[in-house]
Every structure is written in structure tokens, then in C-alpha cells.
Backbone as numpy.savetxt, mean C-alpha at the origin, in Angstrom:
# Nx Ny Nz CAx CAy CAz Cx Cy Cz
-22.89 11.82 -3.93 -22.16 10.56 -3.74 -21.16 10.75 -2.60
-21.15 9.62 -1.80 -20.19 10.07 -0.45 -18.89 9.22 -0.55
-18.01 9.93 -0.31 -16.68 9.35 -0.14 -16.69 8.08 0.89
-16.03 6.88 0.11 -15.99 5.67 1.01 -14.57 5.88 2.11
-14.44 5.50 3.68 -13.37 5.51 3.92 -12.66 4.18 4.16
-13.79 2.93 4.54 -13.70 1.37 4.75 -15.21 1.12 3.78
-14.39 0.06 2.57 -14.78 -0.23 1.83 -14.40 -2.19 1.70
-15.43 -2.84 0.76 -14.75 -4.14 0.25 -14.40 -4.32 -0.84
-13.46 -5.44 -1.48 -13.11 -5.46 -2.04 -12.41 -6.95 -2.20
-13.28 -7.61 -3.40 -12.52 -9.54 -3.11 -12.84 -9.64 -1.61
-11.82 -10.68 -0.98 -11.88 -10.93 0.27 -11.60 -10.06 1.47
-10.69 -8.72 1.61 -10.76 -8.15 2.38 -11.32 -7.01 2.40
-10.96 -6.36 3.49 -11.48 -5.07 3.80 -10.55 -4.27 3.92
-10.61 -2.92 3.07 -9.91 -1.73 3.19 -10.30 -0.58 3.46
-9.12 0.40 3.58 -9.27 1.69 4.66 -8.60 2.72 3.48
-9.20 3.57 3.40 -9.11 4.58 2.20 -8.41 5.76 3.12
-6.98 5.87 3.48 -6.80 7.21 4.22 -6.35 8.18 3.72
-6.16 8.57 2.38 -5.99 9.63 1.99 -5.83 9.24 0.54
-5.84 10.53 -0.38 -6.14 10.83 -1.59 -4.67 10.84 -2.06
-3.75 11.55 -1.31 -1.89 11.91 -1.71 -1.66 10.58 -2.28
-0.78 11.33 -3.47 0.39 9.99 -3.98 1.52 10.65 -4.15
2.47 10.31 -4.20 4.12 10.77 -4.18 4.49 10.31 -5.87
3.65 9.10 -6.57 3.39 9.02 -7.73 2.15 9.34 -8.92
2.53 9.63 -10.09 1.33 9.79 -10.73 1.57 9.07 -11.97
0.95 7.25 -11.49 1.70 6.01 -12.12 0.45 6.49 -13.82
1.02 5.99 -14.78 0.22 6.09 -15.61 -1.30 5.15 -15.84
-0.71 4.09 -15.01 -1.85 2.98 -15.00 -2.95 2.80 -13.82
-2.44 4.24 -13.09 -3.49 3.91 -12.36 -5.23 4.47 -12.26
-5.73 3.25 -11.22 -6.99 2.69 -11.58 -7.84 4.05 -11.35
-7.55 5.26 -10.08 -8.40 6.16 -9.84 -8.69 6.64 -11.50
-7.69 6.53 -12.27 -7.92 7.71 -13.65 -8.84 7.66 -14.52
-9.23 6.49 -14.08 -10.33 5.29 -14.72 -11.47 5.27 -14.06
-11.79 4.97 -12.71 -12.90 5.03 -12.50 -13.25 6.09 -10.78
-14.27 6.15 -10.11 -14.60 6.92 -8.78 -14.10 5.89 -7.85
-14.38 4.62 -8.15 -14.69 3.84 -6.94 -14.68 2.42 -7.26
-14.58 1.21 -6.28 -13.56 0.30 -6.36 -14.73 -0.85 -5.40
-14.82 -2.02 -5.83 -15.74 -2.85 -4.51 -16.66 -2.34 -4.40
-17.46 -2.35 -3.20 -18.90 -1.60 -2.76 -18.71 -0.22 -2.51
-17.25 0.44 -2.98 -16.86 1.95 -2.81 -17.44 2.71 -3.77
-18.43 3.55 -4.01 -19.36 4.33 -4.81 -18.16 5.17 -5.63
-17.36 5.99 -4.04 -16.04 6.92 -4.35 -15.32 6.89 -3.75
-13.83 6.55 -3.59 -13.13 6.53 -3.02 -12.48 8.30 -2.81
-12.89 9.40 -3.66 -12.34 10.48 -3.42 -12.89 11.32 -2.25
-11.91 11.41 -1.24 -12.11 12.06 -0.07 -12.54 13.47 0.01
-13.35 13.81 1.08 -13.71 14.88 1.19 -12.51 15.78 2.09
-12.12 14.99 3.07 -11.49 15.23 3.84 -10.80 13.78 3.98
-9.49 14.07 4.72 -8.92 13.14 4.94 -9.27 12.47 6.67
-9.99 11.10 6.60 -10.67 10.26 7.74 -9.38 10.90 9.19
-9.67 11.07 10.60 -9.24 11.29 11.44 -8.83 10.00 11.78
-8.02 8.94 12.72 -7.19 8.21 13.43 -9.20 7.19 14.21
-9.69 8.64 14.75 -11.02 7.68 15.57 -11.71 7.99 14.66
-12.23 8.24 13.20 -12.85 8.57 12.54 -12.83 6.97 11.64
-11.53 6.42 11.18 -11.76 5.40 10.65 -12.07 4.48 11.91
-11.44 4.41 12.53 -11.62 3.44 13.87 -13.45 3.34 14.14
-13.87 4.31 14.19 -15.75 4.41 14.51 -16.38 3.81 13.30
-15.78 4.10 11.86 -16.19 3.26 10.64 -15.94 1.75 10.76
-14.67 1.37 11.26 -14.58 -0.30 11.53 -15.31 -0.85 12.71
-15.85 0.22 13.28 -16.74 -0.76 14.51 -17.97 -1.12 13.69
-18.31 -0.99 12.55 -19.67 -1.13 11.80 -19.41 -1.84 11.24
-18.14 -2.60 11.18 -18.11 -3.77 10.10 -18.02 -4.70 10.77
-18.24 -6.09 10.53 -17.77 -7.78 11.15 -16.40 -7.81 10.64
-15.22 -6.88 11.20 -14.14 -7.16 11.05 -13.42 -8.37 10.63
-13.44 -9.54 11.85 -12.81 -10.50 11.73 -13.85 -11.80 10.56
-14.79 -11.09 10.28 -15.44 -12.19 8.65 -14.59 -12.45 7.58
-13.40 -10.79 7.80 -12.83 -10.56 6.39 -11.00 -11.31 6.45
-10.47 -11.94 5.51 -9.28 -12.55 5.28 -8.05 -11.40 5.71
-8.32 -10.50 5.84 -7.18 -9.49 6.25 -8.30 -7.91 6.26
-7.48 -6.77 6.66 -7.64 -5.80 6.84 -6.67 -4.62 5.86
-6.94 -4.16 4.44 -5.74 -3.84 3.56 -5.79 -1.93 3.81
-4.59 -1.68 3.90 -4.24 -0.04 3.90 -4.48 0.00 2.42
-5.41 0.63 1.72 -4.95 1.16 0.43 -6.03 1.65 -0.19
-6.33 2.42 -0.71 -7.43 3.35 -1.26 -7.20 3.89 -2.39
-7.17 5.47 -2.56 -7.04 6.14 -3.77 -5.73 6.82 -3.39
-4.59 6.60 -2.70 -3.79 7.38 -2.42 -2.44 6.48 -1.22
-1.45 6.89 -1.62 -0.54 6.29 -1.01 -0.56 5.82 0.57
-1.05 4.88 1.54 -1.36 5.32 2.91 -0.30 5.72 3.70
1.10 4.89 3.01 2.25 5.78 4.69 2.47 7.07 4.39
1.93 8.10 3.58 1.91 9.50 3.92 1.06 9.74 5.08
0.19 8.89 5.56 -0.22 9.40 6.51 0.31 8.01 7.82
1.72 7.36 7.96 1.93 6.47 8.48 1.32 6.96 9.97
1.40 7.41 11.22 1.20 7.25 11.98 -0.25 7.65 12.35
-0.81 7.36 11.29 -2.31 7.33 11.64 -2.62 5.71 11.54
-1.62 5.27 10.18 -1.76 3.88 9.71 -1.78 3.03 11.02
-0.35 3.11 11.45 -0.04 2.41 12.81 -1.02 2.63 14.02
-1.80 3.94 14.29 -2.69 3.90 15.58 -3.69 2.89 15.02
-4.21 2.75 13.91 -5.56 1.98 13.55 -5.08 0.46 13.41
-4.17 0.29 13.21 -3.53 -1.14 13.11 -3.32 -1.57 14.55
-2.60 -0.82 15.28 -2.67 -1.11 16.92 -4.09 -1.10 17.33
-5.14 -0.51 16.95 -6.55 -0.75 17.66 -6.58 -2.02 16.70
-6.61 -2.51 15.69 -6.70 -4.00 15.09 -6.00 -4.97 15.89
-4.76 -5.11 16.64 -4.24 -5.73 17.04 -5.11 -6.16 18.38
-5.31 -4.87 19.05 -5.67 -4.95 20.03 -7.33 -5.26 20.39
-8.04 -5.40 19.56 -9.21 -5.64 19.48 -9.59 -6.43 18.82
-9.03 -7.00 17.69 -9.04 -8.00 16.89 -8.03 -9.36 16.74
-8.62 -10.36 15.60 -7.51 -11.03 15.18 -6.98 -11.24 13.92
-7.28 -10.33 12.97 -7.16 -9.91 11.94 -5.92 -9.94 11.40
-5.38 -10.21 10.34 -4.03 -9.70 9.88 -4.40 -8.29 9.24
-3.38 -7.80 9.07 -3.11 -6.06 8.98 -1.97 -5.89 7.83
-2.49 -5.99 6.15 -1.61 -5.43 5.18 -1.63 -4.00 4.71
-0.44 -3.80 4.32 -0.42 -1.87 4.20 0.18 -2.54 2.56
-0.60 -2.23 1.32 0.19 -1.64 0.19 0.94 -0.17 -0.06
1.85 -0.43 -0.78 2.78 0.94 -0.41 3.31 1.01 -2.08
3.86 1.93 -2.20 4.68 1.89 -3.74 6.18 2.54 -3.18
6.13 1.74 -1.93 7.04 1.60 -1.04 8.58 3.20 -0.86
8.22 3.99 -0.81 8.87 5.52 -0.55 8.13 6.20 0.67
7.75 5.23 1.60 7.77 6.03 2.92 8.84 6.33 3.61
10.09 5.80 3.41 11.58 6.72 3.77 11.43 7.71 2.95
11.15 8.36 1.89 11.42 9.41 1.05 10.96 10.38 1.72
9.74 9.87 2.28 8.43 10.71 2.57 8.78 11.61 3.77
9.05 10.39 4.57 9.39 10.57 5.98 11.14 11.07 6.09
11.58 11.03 5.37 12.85 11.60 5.86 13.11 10.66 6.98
13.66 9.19 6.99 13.72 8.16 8.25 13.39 6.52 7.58
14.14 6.02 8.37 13.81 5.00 8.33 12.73 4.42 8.91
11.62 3.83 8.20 10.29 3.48 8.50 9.79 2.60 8.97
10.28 1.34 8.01 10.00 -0.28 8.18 9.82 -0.70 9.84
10.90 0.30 10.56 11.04 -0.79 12.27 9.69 -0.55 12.83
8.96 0.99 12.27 7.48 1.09 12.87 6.66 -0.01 12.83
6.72 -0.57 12.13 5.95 -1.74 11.84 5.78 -2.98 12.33
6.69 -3.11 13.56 6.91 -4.51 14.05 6.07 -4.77 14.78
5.00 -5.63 14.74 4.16 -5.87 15.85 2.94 -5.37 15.47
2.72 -4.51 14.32 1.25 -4.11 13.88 1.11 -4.43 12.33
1.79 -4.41 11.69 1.91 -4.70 10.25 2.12 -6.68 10.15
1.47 -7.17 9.65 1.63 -8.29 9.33 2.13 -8.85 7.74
1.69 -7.87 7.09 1.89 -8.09 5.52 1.89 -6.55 4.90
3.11 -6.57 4.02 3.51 -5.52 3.28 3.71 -5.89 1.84
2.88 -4.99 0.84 2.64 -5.68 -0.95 3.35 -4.20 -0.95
4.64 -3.95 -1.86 5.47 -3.38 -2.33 5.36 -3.04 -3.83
4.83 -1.98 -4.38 4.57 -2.00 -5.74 6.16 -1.79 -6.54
6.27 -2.69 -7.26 8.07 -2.04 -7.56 7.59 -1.79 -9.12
6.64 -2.43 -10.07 6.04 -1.89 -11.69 7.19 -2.30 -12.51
8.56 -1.34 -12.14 9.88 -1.87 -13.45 11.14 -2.32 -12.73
11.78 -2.45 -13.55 12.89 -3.48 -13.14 13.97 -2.60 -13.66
14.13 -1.35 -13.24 14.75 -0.35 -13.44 14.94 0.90 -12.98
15.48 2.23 -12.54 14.95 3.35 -12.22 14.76 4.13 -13.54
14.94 3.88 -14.68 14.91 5.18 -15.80 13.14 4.51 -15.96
12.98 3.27 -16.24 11.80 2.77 -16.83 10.71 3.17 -15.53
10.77 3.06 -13.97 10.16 3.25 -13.07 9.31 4.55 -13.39
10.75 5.39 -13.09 10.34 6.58 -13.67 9.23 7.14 -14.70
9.60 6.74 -15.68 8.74 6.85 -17.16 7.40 6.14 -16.67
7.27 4.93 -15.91 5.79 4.71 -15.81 5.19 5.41 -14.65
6.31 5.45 -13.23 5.50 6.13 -12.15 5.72 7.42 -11.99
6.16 8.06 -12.64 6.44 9.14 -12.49 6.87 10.12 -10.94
7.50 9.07 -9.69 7.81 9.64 -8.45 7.99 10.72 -8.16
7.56 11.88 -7.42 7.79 13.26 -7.26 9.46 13.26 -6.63
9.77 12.16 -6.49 10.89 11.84 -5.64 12.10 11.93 -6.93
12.10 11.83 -8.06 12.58 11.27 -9.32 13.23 10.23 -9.54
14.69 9.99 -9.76 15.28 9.07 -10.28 15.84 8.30 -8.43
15.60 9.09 -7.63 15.73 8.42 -6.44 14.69 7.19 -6.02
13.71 7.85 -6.64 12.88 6.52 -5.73 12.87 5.40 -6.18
13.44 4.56 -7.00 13.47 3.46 -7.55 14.17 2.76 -6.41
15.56 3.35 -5.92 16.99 2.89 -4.80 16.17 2.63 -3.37
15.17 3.85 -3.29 15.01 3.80 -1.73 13.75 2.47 -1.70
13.07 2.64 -2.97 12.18 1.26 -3.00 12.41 -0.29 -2.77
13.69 -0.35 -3.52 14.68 -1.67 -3.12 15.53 -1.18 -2.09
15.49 -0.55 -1.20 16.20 -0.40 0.50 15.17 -0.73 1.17
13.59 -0.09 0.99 12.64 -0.34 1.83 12.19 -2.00 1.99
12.68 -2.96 0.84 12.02 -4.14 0.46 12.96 -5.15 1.05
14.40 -4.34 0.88 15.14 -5.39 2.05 14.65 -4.88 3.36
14.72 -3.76 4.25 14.91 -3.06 5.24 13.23 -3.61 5.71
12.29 -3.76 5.18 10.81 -4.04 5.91 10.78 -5.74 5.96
11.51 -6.63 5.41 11.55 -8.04 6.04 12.09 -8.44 7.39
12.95 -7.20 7.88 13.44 -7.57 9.03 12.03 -7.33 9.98
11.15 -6.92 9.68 10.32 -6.25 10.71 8.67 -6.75 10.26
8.50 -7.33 9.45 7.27 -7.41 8.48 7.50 -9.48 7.96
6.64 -10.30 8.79 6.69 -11.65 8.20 6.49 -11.76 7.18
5.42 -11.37 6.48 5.12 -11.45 4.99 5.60 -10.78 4.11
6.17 -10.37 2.83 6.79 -9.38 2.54 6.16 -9.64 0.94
5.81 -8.92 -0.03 5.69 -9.64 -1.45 6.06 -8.21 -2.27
5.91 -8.43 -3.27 6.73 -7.17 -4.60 5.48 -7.35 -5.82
5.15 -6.44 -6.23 3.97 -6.64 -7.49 4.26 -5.75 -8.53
3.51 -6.30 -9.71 3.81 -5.34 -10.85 2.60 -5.50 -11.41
2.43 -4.54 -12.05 1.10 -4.41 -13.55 1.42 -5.04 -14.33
0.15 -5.70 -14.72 0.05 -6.68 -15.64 0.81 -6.15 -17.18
0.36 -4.98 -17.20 0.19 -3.92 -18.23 1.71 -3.65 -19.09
2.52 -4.00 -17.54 4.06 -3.96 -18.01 4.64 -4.89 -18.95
5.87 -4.58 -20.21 6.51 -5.57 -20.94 6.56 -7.08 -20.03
6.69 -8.53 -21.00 6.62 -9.15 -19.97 8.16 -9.35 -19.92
9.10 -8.78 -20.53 10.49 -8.85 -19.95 11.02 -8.28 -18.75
9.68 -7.11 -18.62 10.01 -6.46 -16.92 9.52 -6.97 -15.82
8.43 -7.73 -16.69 7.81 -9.03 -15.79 8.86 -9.74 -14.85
9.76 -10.32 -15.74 10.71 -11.38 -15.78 12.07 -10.95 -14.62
11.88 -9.52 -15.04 13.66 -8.60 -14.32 12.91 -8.39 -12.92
11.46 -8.09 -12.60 11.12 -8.24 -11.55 10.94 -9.47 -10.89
10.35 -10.25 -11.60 10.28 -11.78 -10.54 11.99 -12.07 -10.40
12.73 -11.80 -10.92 14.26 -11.79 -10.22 14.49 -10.91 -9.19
14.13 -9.74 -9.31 14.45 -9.32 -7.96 13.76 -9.39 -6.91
12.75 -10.13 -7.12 11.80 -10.32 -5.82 12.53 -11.75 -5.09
12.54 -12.81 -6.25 13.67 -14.15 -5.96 15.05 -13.46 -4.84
15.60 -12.44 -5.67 17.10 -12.35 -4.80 16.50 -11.52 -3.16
15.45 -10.77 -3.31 14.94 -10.49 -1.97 14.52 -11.04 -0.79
14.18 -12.72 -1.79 13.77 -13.66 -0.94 12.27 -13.05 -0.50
11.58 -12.40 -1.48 9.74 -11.95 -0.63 9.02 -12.99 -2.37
8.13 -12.45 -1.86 6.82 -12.92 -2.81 6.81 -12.07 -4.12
6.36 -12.93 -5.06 5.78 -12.10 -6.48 5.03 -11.72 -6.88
4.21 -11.09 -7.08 2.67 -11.05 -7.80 2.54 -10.03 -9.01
1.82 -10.87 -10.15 1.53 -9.67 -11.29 0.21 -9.74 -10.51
-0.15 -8.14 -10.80 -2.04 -8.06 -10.16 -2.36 -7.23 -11.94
């Protein structure tokens, strides 16, 4: 079975760039199954090179699909400046919009402020925030980052609207629906989008 690196999925098309997570959320979907859409497996053999995914999207009818999504089996801004070269060949070759899901700790990652990379290649950013808390975050995502990454998640969610038109915040369904509730408030005071997925 071969590792997918651009796969579908619903209406768009995604780019599987690496396997790393900085979390090991309890709900997530890899734990459950190989593979996702027409993705057999999303588990990498290797992690795709910068022209490696780029040579995989010349095989697709790019612009058929409603957007172009960063997200696979593994966090993608650990590998941000690969993200950004393939999004700049989207820009520049396409007319595609360009979303990156994140569980938003690419400042953690990166040691830096991240979000300004994004201006001009990122069109839409889905922010996984899950709880409406850092002790509860914790307990479900378990961040290698610990009780920090909850803070830098709500810095990244203000700090990437200045730079990012679209901006939205999501949670698992799976969650109490009172955390439901403490999140669609803080997505309201952020002024971005909501989504239970």
C-alpha cells in the first residue's frame, strides 16, 4: 500500500506533508483508520520534498477543486517553509485558494512569530482550539508543548487575522457541549469563524 501525499477529500484537495504532531489528541482520526478520501494511507514513507509534492499537483486538475487544504496525518507548519514554497507555486500558477489547518503552535514550534509568513500565500487558516481551557486542552490534546500551548494557540488566532482573510476556530464534535459553547465564545470575541467538524 503506498503512502498518499495529494489526496481528496469532500470538495478539496489535500497535501499530506508530514506524519509529526506536537499533539497526541485523543480523538484523533489516524488512530482509527490508514487513510482518509481516495487516500489508501496517509502514513509516509518519507516525508514528500518541496518539488516532490509540487510534481504530484501537476497530475491533478488543480483548479476543479474548491480550495487546496494543508493537512494530512500530521501537523503541516512543522514543516512551514516547505508549506509556503508550495503555496507560492499555487499562487503563482494557479487560482486556487490555499487553506493550512493547524492545531495552531507553529510559534511553539518555530521559536518566532509565524502568522506574518503567510501574507500573500495563505488564504484561509482552520485553527483547531478542541477546549475552552488550558487544563481541559491539555487532558484531550495532550501538547508536547504542555500547559503552554493552549496561550500561544489564542496568540496565534489573534496574531494570524492580521495576515490571513479568512480565519475560523474548530472543535470535535466529541467534546462536552458546554465546551462547545466556551468555544463558540471565543471564536465570537476573536471575531473568526466557528465550526464543530
Amino acid at each position: 500500500m503506498s503512502s498518499s501525499i495529494v489526496y481528496t477529500y469532500g470538495s478539496g484537495l489535500y497535501i499530506n506533508m508530514t506524519n509529526r504532531c506536537t499533539n497526541k489528541c485523543a480523538f484523533c482520526v489516524r488512530q482509527m483508520t490508514d487513510g482518509l478520501g481516495n487516500a489508501d494511507s496517509l502514513w509516509l514513507e518519507k516525508e514528500p520534498s518541496t518539488e516532490e509534492v509540487i510534481d504530484e499537483l501537476k497530475k491533478w486538475p488543480v483548479e476543479d477543486y474548491e480550495e487546496v487544504i494543508f493537512c494530512g496525518y500530521g501537523e503541516p507548519t512543522i514543516r512551514l517553509s516547505e508549506v509556503l514554497e508550495v503555496s507560492r507555486y499555487l499562487k503563482e500558477n494557479t487560482k486556487v485558494k490555499v487553506r493550512v489547518n493547524t492545531n495552531g503552535q507553529a510559534d511553539l514550534i518555530h521559536g518566532k512569530r509565524t502568522a506574518p509568513m503567510l501574507e500573500g500565500l495563505v488564504d484561509r487558516v482552520s485553527i483547531s482550539l478542541n477546549e475552552a481551557d488550558p487544563v481541559a486542552y491539555q487532558a484531550l490534546c495532550q501538547s508536547q508543548f504542555g500547559m503552554e500551548a493552549y496561550e500561544a494557540i489564542l496568540n496565534y488566532i489573534e496574531d494570524v487575522k492580521r495576515y490571513v482573510s479568512h480565519v475560523a476556530v474548530s472543535v470535535v464534535g466529541c467534546v462536552p457541549e458546554a465546551s462547545v459553547e466556551k468555544c463558540g465564545k471565543i471564536a465570537e470575541a476573536f471575531s473568526v469563524e466557528f465550526k464543530v467538524r
